[in-house]
N, C-alpha and C positions, 0 to 999 in steps of 0.2 A: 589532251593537255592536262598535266598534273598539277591540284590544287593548291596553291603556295599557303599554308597554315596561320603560319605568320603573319602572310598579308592578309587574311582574313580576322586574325584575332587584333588587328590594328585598325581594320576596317570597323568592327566593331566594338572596339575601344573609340573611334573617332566621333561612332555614329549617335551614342549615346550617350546621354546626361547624369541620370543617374546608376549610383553601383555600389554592391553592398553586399554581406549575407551577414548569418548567425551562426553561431558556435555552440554547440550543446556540452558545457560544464558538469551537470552532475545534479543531485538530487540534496534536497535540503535536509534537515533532521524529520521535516514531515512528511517526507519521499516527495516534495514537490519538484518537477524536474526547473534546473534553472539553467535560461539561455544568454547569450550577450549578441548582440546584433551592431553593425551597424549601418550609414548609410551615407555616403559623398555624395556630392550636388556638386557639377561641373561649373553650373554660371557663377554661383556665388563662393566655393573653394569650402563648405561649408561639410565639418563629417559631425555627425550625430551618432555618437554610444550609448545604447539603451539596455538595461539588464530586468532579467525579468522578478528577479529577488535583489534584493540587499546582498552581493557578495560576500558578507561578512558569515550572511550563514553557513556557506562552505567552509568555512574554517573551523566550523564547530569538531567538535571530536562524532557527533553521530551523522554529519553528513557525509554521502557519499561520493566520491568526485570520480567522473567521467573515465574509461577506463583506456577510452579508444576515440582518435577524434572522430569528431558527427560533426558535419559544418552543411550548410543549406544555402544556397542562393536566395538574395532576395526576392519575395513575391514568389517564392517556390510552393509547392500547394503537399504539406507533409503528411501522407495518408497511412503511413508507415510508423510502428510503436517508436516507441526510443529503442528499446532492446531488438526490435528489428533491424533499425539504425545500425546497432553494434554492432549485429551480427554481422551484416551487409560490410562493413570497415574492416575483412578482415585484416589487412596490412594496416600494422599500427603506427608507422613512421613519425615516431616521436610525439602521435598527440595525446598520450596519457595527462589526463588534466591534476598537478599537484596542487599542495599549498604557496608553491613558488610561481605557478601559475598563477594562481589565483590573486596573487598581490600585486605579478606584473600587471595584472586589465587593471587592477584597483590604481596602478599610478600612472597607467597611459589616460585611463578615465579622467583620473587627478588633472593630469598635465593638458587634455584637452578640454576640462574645464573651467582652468585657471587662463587660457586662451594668450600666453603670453610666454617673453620665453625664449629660448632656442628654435625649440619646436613651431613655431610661429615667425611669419614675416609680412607685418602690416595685418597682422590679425587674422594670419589664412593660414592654416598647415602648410609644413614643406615636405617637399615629399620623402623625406626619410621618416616624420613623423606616420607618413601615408602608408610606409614599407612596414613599420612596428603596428600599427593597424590592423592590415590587411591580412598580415604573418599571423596574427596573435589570435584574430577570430575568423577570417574569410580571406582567402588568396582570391578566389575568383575560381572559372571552369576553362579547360579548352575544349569545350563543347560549343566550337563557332559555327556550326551550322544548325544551331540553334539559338544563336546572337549571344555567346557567352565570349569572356574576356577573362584574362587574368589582371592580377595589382598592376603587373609590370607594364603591360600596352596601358593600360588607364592613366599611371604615370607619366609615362611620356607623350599622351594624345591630349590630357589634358594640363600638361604644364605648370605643374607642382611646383612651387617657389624653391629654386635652392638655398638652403641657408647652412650654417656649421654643424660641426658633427656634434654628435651627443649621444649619450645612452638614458633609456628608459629609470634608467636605476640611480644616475645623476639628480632624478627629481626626488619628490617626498610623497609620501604617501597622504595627504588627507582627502584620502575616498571618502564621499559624502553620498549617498545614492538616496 
């Protein structure tokens, strides 16, 4: 009997509560590496964006930003350098991290901590804000036989408010980290 993928990655988008990963950015002027994480809670509709510097430091002229995306699952156990990381990514399918980058998280940040909004319905994310999220630092894994999911089944298993459209870039920018 051949194993239906889908229905695995929805099995385990149903089965759990929380989901999340981190995104590895790029390195500060003081070669600090700096990551952005974050993390959905099913019962309460709730995503938590946590950065490990002030992103404003990437913007400096001496930091270095990310050349290749590096993204990790939450609770993943990173035993590997950063530059391992790189290596390991050889296919770099668009996650060169810019300065264009780097201001989009600054105003999905903005806009999920202004908690109102488009992006919001009755004070929960909807899930187009979930899709800019998920896109921007952690899609998820199809490593479902090891209980991994993508954004997409999380989406629909756990029922993301629909609200109107909008774009990331419609908001302002006052990152405050």
């Amino acid at each position: 009997m051949a194993i239906n993928i889908r229905e695995e990655l929805t099995k385990n988008a149903q089965e759990t509560d929380i989901f999340g990963g981190r995104r590895f950015l790029g390195f500060t002027p003081k070669s600090s590496p700096v990551w952005v994480s974050y993390t959905a809670y099913r019962q309460t509709g709730e995503i938590i964006i946590k950065t490990t510097h002030d992103l404003n430091s990437l913007l400096q002229n001496e930091a270095v930003l990310a050349s290749k995306r590096v993204v990790l699952r939450k609770n993943s156990k990173n035993l590997n350098s950063i530059d391992n990381l790189l290596k390991a990514n050889r296919n770099n399918m668009g996650g060169e991290v810019s300065k264009a980058t780097i201001i989009y998280l600054q105003k999905i940040i903005s806009t999920m901590n202004s908690g109102y909004g488009k992006a919001f319905i009755n004070g929960k994310p909807t899930k187009l804000m979930f899709n800019y999220i998920a896109n921007a630092i952690f899609e998820g894994s199809f490593d479902w036989e090891n209980g991994d999911t993508s954004w997409s089944y999380i989406s629909k298993a756990w029922e993301f408010p629909i609200g109107e459209y909008f774009t990331i870039d419609s908001f302002s920018n006052s990152y405050d980290n």
